[in-house]
C-alpha positions in Angstrom: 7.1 -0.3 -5.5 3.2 0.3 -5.6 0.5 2.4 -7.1 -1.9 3.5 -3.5 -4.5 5.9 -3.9 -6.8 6.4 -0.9 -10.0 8.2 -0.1 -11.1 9.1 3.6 -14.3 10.6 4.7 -16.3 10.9 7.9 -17.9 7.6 7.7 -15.7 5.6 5.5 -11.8 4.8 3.9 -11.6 3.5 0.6 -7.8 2.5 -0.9 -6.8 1.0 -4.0 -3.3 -0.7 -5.0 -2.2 -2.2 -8.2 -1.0 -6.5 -7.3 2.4 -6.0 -9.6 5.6 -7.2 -7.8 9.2 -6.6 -9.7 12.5 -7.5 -8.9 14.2 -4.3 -6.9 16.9 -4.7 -9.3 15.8 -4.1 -12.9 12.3 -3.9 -12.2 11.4 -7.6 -14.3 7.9 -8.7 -13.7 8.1 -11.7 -10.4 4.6 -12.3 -9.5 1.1 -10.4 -9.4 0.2 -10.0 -4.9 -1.8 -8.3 -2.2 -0.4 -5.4 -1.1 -2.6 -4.7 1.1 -3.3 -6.7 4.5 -6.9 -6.8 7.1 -6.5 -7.0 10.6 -10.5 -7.3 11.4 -9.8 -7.6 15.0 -8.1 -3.7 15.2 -10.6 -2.6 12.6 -8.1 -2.0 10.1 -5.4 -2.3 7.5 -2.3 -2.4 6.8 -0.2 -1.5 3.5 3.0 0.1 2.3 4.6 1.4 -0.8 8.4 0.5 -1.6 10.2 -2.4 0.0 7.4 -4.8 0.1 8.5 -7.7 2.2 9.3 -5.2 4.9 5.3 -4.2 4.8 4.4 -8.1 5.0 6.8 -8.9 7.9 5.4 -6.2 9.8 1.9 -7.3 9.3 2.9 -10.7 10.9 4.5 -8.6 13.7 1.5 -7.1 14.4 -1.0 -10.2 14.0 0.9 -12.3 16.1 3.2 -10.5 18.8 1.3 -7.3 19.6 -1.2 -6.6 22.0 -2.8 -3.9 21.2 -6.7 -2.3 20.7 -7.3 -0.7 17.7 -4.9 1.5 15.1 -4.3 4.1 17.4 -2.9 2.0 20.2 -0.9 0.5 17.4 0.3 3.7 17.0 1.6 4.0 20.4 3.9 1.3 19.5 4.4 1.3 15.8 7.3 3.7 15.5 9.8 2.0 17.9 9.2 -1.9 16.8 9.3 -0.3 13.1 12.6 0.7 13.5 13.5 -2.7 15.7 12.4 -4.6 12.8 14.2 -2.2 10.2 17.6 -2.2 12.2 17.2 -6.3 12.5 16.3 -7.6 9.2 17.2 -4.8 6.7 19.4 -2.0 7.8 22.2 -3.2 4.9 19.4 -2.5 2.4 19.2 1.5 3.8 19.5 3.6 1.7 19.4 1.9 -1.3 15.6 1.2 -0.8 13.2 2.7 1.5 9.6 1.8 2.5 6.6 3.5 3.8 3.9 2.1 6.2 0.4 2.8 6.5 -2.2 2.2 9.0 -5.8 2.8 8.0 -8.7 2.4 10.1 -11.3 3.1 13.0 -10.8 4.2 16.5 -12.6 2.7 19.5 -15.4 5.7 18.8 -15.8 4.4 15.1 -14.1 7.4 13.7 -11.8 7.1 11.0 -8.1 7.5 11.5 -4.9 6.8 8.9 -1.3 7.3 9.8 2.2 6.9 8.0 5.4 5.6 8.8 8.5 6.5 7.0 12.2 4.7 7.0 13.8 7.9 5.5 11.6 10.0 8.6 13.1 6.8 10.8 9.2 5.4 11.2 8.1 9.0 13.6 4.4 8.5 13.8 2.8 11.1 11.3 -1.1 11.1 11.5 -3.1 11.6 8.3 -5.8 14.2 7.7 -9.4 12.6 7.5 -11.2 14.2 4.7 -10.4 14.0 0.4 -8.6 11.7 -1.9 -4.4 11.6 -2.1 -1.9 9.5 -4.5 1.1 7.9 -4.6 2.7 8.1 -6.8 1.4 11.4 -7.9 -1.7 11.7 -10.6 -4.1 14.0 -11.4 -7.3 13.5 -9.8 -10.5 14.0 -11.5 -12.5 17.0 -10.0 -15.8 14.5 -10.0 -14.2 11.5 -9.3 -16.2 8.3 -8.8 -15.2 5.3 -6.5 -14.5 3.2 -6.8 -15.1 3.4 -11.2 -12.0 5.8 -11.2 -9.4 4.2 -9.3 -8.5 1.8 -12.9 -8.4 5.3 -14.7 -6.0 7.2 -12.1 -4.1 4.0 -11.5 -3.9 4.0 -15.6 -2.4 7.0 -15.6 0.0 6.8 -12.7 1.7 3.9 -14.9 1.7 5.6 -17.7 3.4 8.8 -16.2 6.0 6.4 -14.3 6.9 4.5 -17.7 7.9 7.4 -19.2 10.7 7.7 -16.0 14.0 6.2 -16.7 14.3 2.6 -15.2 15.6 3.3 -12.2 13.8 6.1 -11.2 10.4 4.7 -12.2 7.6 2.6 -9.9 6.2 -0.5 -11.6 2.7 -0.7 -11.7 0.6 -3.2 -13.2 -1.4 -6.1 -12.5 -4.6 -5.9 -11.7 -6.8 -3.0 -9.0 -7.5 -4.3 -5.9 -9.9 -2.4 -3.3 -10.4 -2.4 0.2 -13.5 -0.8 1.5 -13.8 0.0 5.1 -17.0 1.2 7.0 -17.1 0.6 11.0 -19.5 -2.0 9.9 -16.8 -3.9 8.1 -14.7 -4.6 5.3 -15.2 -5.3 1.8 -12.4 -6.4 -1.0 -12.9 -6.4 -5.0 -11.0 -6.3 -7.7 -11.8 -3.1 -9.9 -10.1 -3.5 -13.1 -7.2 -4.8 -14.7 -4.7 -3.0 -16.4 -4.3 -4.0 -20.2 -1.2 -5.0 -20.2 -1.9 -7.8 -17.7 -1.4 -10.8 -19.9 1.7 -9.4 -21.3 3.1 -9.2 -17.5 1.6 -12.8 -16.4 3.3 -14.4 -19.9 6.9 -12.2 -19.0 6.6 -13.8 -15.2 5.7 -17.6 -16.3 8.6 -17.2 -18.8 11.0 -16.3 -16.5 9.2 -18.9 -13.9 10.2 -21.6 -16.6 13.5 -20.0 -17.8 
């Protein structure tokens, strides 16, 4: 369960994710993470939204058994060793959670390029269009938005929208706002903002670290 809100343009790909990880089964505060994982040497990213350890073993997969160029030769391959990992490690958990996978990143020509991968779609390759700002979970964008000074206020407002959700039907978002900038000249990662319930969260995790 994640906030991700990403902007793509002709030159560059700025995301944003919140660092909050809860249990899967009541959604109590475990630890504050990266969501989001470089792989400098294919000129991209990788993240996800739902089942998180999913995301993180196939970030290893890719860093240290595939031999591949650049995100869209990982994309030759990513659909069929998604679904070997899936069918391996965490078939019992389908349906009952779910994931999405997202590659973000440059092409051998420097041009930008994002695509998705979806359990409930069984991880078909969808390619995402280059060119405005998207959510997940859904918020209201500002029409004049500023990055990356907005991404605290959207991300605000995603948690407060999914808090209102019962428990189960909610994503927990919290933590602090983490931001990876890419530009084919590199990548950049800072931490813009923290959500005010942070030291709430932290004291709820060290208390049940200590319980």
């Amino acid at each position: 369960m994640s906030a991700l809100i990403f902007y793509t343009s002709a030159t560059e790909i700025i995301l944003a994710m919140d660092t909050l990880a809860v249990s899967d089964q009541d959604g109590t505060p475990l630890l504050f993470t990266t969501k989001f994982y470089p792989i400098p040497h294919l000129c991209g990213v990788i993240c996800g939204t739902g089942l998180g350890q999913f995301v993180i073993d196939w970030f290893v997969e890719v860093n240290t058994r595939m031999v591949v160029d650049d995100i869209p030769h990982l994309d030759y391959h990513a659909p069929g060793r998604l679904r070997e990992l899936w069918l391996t490690r965490y078939k019992e958990l389908s349906p009952i959670s779910t994931v999405t996978v997202y590659h973000f990143g440059f092409d051998g020509n420097d041009t930008p390029c994002a695509f998705a991968y979806r359990s409930e779609k069984d991880f078909n390759s969808e390619q995402l269009l280059i060119g405005g700002i998207a959510t997940k979970p859904p918020t209201a964008v500002p029409c004049d938005f500023k990055l990356p000074e907005d991404f605290k206020k959207m991300m605000l407002s995603q948690q407060a929208e999914e808090s209102a959700k019962p428990r189960g039907d909610r994503v927990y978002i919290g933590g602090d706002v983490l931001v990876c900038h890419m530009t084919k000249g590199g990548t950049a990662i800072y931490q813009a903002g923290k959500f005010p319930d942070r030291d709430q969260t932290r004291d709820t995790i060290y208390a049940g670290v200590s319980g």
